[in-house]
N, C-alpha and C positions, 0 to 999 in steps of 0.2 A: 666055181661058186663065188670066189672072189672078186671076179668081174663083173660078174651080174649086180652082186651087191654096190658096187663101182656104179655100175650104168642107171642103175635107180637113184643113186646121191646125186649122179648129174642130170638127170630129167629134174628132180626136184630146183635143184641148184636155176635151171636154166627156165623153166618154169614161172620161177618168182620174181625176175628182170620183167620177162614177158610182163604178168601183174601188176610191176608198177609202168611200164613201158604206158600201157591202156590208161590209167590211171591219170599221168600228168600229161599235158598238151604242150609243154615248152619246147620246142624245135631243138636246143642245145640239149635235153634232156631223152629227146626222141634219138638223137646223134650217140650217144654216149651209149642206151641203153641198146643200137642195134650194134656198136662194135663190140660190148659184149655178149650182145648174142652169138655174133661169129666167131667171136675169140672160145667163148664156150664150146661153138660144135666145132669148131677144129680142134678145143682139147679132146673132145669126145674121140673125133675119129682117131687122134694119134694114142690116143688111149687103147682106143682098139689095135693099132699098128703094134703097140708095144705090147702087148699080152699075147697078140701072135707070134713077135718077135720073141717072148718070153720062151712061147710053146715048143718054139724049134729049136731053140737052144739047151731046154730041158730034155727035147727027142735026141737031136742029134749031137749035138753041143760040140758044132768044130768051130771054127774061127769067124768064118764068114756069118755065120748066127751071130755069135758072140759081136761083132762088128755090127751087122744089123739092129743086135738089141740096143748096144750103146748109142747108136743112130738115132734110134725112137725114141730112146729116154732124152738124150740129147734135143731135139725138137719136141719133146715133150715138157721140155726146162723151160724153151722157149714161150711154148704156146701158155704153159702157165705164169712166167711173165707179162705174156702181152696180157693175159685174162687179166693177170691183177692191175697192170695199167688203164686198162680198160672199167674196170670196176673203178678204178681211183677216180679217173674220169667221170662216171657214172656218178660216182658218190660228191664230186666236187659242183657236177650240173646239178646236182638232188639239191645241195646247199644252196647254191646261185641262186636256184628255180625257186628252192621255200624264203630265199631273202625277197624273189623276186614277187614271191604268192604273198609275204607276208605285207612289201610295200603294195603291190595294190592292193588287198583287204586292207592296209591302213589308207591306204589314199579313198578306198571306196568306205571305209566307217566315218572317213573325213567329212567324205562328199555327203555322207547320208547326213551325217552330222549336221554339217553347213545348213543344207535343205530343209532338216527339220526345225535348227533355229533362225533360220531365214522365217519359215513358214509360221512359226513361231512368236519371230520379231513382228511379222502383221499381224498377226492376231493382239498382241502385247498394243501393237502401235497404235490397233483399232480402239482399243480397251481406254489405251492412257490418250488419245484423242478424243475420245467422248466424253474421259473426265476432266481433261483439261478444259474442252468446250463449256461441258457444265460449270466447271470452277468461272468458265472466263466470262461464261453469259451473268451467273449469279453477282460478280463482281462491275461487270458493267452496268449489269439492270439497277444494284444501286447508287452507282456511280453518274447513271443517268436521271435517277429519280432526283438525285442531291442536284443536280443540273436544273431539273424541271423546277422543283421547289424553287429556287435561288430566281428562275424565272419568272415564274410566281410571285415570288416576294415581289421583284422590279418591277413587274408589268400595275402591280396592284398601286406601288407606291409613284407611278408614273402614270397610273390613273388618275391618283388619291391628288397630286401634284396639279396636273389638267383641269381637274376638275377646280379645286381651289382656285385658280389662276383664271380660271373659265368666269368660275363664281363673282371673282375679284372684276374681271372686267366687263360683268354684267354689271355687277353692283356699281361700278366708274361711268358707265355707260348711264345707265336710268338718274345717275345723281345728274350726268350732262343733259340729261333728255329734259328732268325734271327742272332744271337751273335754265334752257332753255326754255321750256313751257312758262314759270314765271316770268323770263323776262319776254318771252310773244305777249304773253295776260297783261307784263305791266303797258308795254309798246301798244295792248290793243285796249287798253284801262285809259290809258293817254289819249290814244287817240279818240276812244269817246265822249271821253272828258271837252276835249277841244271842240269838237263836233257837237254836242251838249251845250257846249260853251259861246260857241258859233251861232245855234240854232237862237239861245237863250237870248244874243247878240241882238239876233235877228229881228227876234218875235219884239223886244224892247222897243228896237227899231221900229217895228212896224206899227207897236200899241204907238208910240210917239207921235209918230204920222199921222196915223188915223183919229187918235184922240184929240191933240195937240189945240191949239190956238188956228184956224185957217186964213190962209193969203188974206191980203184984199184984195188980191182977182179974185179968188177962189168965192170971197165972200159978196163981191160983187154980181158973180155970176149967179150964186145961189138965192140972189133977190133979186135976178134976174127970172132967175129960172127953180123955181120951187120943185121942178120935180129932180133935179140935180140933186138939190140936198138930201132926200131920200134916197137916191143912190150911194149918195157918201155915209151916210148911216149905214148901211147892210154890206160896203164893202168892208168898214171899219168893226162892224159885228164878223162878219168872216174869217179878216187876218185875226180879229181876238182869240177865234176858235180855233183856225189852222194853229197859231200859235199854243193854243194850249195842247191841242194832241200832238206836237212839236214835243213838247217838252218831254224828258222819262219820266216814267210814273214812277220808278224804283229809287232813283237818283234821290237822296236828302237832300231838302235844301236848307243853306246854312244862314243863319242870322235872320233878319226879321221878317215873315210871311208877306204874299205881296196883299194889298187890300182889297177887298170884293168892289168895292166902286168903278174899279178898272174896268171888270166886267160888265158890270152897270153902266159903263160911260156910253157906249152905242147906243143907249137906250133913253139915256137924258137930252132931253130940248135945251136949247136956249144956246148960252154963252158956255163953252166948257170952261171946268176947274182951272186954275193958276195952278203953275210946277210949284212942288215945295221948297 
């Protein structure tokens, strides 16, 4: 009964290796938990050696049992040390293994970690770049209005400036144009004056002539020839008249009026007037 109860503790016992054997995947852990699988069923079977060896010794109980039995228990010492070596083994890869489970779950909470504040940091990055943009457009927009204005101001006062100086040298201009114009009017005031003066020259000339005292050829001929002196009448009525539309009408004339007998003189017979 005793053995039975023995071989059910080590089904259990060998069992539970197996459980976690499946359970971890580490090579070192796989090593460890199949030498104590074997260190296991070899105590099992010398387990069994030494319970037989027990039985023949309690039968017959000469020497050579007795020698046997110590034999079994003997490799029986053994086979439970290697078990326990084997389990220390077992238990030093469990360690290894959960340092080794534990660094990657932290290198993979690391990684997950990173990824998520990676993924994170863009969204943040996208966030604080649209406010910064906004920040930066609102502060340029009136950084550039201040620009505009300032432009504004100069352009208006570099108008204001052109324009005055525009104004200035119209107004220089018309004063020369007009200081020009009076002196062409005086240049052509003069000139008609002379021309006037010329003409008046003339026409004097001409009443002189024609009124005058005549040659004595001239008067010889004219008692010569009577119809002579009718010609010299109507040439000296002609220059009187050429002479007077000669003159300007607009023109004043200054000091004493000339006397209507002048006019009259073509028209008189005889001996003309004596000069005054």
């Amino acid at each position: 009964m005793a053995r039975v109860a023995k071989k059910k503790a080590k089904a259990k016992r060998v069992a539970k290796p197996a459980a976690k054997a499946a359970a971890t995947a580490s090579p070192v852990v796989t090593k460890a938990q199949k030498a104590v699988d074997s260190a296991a069923k070899a105590l099992d079977a010398q387990l069994d050696r030494v319970g037989k060896a027990r039985a023949r010794v309690q039968k017959s109980n000469t020497a050579a049992a007795k020698n046997s039995l110590a034999s079994a228990n003997s490799k029986l010492r053994e086979l439970r040390a290697k078990l326990a070596v084997a389990k220390l083994g077992l238990a030093k890869a469990n360690a290894m293994d959960s340092v080794r489970q534990a660094e990657e779950s932290a290198k993979k909470a690391v990684s997950d970690l990173a990824e998520k504040l990676s993924t994170n940091a863009d969204k943040d990055l996208d966030k604080a770049l649209k406010a910064f943009e906004a920040r930066w457009k609102k502060t340029r927009a009136k950084a550039d209005a201040k620009k505009v204005k300032a432009a504004e101001k100069k352009a208006t006062a570099k108008v204001k400036a052109a324009a005055k100086k525009a104004a200035a040298k119209a107004k220089a201009l018309e004063k020369k144009a007009l200081a020009k114009a009076k002196a062409e009017a005086k240049k052509v005031a003069k000139k008609a004056k002379k021309k006037i003066a010329a003409k008046k020259s003339a026409a004097k000339a001409a009443i002189k002539k024609a009124v005058g005292r005549p040659k004595k050829a001239a008067a010889k001929k004219a008692a010569a020839k009577k119809p002579a002196k009718k010609t010299a009448k109507k040439a000296a009525k002609k220059v009187t008249k050429k002479a007077a539309k000669s003159a300007p009408k607009k023109a004043a004339r200054r000091g004493r009026p000339p006397k209507a007998a002048a006019k009259k003189a073509g028209a008189r017979r005889g001996r003309p007037p004596k000069k005054a």
